[in-house]
C-alpha positions as CSV (number, residue, x, y, z in Angstrom):
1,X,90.7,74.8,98.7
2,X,86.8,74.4,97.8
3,X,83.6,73.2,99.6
4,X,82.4,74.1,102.7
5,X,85.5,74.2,105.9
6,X,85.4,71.6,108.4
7,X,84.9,73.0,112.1
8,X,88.8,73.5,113.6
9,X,89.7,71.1,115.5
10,X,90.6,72.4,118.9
11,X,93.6,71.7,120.8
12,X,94.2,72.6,124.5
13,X,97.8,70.9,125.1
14,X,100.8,70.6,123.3
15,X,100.6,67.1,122.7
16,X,97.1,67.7,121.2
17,X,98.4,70.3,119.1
18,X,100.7,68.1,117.8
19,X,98.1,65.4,116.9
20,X,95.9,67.8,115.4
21,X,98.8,69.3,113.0
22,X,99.4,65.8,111.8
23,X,95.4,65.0,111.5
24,X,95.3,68.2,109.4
25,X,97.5,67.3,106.9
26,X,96.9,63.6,106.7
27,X,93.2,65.4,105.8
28,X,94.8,67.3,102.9
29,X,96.7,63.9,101.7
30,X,93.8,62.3,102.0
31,X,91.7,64.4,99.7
32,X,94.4,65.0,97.5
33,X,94.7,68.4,98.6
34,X,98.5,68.0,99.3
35,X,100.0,67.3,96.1
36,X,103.0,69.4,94.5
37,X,100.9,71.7,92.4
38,X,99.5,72.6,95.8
39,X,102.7,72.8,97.1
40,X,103.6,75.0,94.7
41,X,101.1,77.5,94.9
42,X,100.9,77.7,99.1
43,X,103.1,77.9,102.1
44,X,102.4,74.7,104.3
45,X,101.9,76.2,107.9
46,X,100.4,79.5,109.3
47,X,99.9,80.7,112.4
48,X,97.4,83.8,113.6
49,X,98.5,84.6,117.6
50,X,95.5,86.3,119.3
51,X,94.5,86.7,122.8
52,X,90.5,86.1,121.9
53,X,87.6,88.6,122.3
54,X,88.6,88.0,118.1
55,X,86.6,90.5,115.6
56,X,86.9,91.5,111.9
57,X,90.6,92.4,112.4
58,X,91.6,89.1,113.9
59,X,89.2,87.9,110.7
60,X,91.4,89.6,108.1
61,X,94.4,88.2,110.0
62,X,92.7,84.9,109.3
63,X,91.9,85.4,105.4
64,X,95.3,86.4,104.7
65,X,96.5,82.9,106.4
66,X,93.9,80.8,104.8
67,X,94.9,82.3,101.3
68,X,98.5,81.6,101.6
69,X,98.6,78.5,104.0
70,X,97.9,75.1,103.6
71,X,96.6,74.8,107.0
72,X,95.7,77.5,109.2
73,X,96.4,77.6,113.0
74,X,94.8,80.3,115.2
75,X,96.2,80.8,119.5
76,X,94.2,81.9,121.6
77,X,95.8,82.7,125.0
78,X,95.6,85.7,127.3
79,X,99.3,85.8,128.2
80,X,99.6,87.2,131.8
81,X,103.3,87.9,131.1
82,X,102.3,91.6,129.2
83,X,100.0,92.8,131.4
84,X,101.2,95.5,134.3
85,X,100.0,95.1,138.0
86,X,97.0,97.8,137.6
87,X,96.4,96.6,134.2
88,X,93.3,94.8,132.4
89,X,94.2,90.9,132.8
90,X,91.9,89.9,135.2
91,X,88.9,91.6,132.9
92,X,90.4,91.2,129.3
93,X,87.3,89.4,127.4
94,X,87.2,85.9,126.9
95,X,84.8,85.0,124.3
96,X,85.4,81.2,123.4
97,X,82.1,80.0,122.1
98,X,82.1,83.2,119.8
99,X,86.0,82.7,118.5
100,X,85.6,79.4,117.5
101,X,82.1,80.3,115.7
102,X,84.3,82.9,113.9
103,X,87.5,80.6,113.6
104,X,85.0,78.2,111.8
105,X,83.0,80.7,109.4
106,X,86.8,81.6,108.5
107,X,88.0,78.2,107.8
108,X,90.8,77.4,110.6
109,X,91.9,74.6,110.7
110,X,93.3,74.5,114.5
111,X,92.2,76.7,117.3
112,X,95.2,76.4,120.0
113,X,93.8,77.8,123.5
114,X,96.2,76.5,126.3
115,X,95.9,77.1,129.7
116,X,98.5,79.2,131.3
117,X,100.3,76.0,133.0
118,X,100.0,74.6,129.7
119,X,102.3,77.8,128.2
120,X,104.2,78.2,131.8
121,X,104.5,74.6,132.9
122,X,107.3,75.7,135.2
123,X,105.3,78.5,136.7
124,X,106.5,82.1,135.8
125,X,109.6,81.8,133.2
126,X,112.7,82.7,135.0
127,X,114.3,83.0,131.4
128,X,112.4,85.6,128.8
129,X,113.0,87.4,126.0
130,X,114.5,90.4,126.4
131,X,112.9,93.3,123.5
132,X,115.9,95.9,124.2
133,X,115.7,99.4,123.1
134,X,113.6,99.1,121.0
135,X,110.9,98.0,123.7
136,X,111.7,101.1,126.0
137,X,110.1,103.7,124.0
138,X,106.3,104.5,123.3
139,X,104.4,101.8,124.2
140,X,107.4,100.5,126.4
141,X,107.6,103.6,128.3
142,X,104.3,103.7,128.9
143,X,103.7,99.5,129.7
144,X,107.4,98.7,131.2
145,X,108.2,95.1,130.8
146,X,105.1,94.6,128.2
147,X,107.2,93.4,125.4
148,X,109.5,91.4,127.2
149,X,106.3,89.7,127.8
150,X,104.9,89.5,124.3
151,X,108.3,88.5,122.8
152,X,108.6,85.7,125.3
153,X,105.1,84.3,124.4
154,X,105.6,84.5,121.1
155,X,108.6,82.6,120.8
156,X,107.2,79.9,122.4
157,X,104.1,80.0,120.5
158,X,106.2,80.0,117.0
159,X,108.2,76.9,118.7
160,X,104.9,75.0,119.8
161,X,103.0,75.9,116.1
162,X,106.0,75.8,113.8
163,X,104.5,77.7,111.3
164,X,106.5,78.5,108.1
165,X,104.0,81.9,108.2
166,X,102.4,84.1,111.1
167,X,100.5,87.0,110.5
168,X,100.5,90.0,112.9
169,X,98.5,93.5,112.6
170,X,99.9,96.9,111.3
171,X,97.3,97.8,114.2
172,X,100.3,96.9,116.6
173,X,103.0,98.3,115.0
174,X,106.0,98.3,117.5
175,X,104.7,95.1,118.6
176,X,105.7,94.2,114.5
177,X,108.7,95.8,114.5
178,X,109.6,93.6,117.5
179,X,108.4,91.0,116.5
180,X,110.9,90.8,113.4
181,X,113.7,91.8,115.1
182,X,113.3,88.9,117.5
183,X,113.0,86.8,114.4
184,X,116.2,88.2,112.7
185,X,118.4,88.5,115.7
186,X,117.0,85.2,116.7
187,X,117.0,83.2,113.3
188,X,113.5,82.3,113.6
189,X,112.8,80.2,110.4
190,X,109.5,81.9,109.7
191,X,108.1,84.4,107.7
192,X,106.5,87.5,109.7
193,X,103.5,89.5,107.3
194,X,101.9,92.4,107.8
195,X,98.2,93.0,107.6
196,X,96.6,96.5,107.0
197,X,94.8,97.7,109.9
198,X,91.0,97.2,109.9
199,X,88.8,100.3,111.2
200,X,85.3,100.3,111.7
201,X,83.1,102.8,108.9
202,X,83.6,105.5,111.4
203,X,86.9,105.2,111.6
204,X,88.0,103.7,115.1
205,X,91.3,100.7,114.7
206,X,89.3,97.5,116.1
207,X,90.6,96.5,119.1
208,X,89.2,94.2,121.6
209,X,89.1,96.5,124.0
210,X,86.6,98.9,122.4
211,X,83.7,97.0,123.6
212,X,84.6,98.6,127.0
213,X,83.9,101.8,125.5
214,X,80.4,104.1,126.3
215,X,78.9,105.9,123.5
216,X,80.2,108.8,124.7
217,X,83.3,107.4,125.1
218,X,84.1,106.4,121.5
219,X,82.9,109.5,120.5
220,X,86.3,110.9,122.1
221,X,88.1,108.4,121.2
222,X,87.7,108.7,117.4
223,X,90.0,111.6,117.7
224,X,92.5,109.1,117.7
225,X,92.0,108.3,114.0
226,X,91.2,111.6,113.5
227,X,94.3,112.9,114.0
228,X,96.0,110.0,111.9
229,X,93.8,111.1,109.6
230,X,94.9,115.6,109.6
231,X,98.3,114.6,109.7
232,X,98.9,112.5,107.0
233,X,97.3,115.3,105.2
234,X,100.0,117.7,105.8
235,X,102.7,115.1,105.1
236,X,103.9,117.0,102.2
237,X,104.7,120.0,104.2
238,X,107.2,118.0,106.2
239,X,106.9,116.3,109.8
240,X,106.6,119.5,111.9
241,X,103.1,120.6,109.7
242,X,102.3,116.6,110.3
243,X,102.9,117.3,114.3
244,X,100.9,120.2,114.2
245,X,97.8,119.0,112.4
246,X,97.3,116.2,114.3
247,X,98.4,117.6,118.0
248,X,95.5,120.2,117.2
249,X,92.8,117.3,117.1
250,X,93.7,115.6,120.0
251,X,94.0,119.3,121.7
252,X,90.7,119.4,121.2
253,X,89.5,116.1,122.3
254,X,91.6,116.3,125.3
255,X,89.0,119.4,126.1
256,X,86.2,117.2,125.6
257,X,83.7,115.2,128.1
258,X,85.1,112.6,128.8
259,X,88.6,113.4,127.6
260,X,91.0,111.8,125.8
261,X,94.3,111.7,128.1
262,X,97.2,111.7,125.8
263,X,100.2,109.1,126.5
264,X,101.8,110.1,123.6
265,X,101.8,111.2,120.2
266,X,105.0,110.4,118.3
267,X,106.3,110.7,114.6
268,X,109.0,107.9,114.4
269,X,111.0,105.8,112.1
270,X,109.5,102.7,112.0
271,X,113.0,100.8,112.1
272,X,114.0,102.6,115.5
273,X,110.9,104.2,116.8
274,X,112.5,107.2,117.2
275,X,111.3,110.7,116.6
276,X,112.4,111.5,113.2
277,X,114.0,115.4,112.5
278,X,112.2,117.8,110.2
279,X,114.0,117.8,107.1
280,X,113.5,113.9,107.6
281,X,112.4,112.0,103.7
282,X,111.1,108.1,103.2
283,X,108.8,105.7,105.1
284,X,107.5,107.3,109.0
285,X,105.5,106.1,111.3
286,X,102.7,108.6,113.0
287,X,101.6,106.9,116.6
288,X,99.2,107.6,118.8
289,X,97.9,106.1,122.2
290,X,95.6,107.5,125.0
291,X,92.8,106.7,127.1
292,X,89.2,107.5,127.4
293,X,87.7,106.8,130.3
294,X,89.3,103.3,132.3
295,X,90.2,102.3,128.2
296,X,93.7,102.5,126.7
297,X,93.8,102.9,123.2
298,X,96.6,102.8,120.5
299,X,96.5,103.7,116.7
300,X,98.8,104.7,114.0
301,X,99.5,105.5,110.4
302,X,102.3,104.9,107.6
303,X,103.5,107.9,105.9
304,X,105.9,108.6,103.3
305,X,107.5,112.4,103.0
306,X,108.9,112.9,99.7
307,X,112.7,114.3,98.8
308,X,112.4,118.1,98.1
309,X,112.1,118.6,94.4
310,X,115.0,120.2,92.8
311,X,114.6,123.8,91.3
């Protein structure tokens, strides 16, 4: 694809959407864009799911659609189905102006942003998605119900977009995991891809939500990567030196003003989200969420312990 993108064409219904899919590729045909050495060389639909407030991690999202996808469709929608009675729905940032300024510096080609009777028509969905065990533990212990809720909304987004690709963040890792069981056990005809975690320089995961953040604030809650960080250093001493490293970082921040409040700091396999045992070898997941101040943060990092060498 070369030249300069065309502004996404914004659709706020699902009969919209529809017209602007088929206005997108007629664009492609009609430019000669869409022949089968394209074909070839890219998948045909891709789909980034966000709920707005969008910043250099939704971006990267974005890149890795645009370089794989003939056209590039981007949901915006904060989906009142994952958040908790005391949570942050009612104040979750809605930036629109600003996500479709950065939707159109990244070359979308469709910004979806339904309302929620648009997504809901019926009113609250007697029917959902149900994550199973999988969605009890960490972040399901601590949010009950929230990925029944994101599984639900993503289904229906992946029906209404019909991507052959979506994208979702290693930032959200359970949420991932989910995510592609639902699309296994489900037979989903899509394609789910990672993309690497984006961090600011000094380390913090992006997340919408950091903007609630004080200085102060942040400054606790970089122990959050921190502790990714003095962990994964000790991963070739086995999973109990990981524990330690990293409990001792957010010991300390948990001492510090403000504190860090741990939820929970887990060392898992990434298939079950269960704690793995010491003498455990392959792919882990370290996890970590807490809050600072009103702000709930979550983080976490891939490791891979190495068989014992033989004498």
């Amino acid at each position: 694809m070369t030249g300069m993108p065309e502004p996404p064409m914004v659709a706020c219904t699902v009969e919209e959407l529809q017209d602007a899919v088929a206005e997108a590729y007629r664009r492609l045909i009609d430019t000669g864009q869409l022949d089968e050495q394209y074909a070839d060389q890219y998948d045909e639909t891709g789909v980034v799911m966000t709920m707005g407030a969008l910043h250099a991690g939704h971006a990267a999202l974005i890149r890795a659609a645009r370089e794989r996808c003939a056209v590039v469709i981007v949901t915006i929608f904060v989906n009142p189905l994952q958040f908790g009675p005391a949570e942050d729905f009612d104040r979750y940032p809605r930036t629109i102006e600003a996500d479709l300024e950065l939707c159109a510096r990244e070359g979308v080609d469709i910004v979806f942003v339904p309302s929620v009777e648009e997504v809901y028509p019926g009113g609250e969905p007697q029917v959902r998605v149900s994550a199973g065990p999988l969605g009890e533990v960490l972040e399901g212990e601590f949010r009950p119900g929230h990925f029944d809720g994101v599984l639900t909304v993503v289904a229906k987004l992946l029906h209404l977009t019909e991507p052959d690709v979506a994208f979702f963040g290693q930032k959200d890792a359970q949420q991932l995991a989910l995510v592609r069981r639902m699309v296994t056990d489900l037979n989903f005809d899509v394609e789910i891809v990672a993309v690497p975690t984006v961090r600011d320089p000094d380390g913090l995961a992006l997340s919408s939500r950091n903007r609630y953040l004080s200085p102060a604030e942040r400054d606790t809650a970089l122990a959050l990567s921190r502790a990714l960080r003095a962990g994964a250093a000790e991963a070739v001493h086995g999973p109990n030196a990981v524990r330690r490293a990293a409990r001792a970082v957010l010991d300390a921040a948990a001492a510090a003003e403000p504190p860090l409040r741990l939820d929970y700091l887990a060392l898992v396999d990434p298939a079950t989200f269960r704690e793995i045992p010491d003498d455990f070898t392959g792919e882990a997941l370290l996890a970590v969420a807490g809050r600072v101040g009103s702000t709930r943060l979550i983080d976490n990092a891939p490791l891979t312990f190495p068989a014992p060498r033989e004498a």
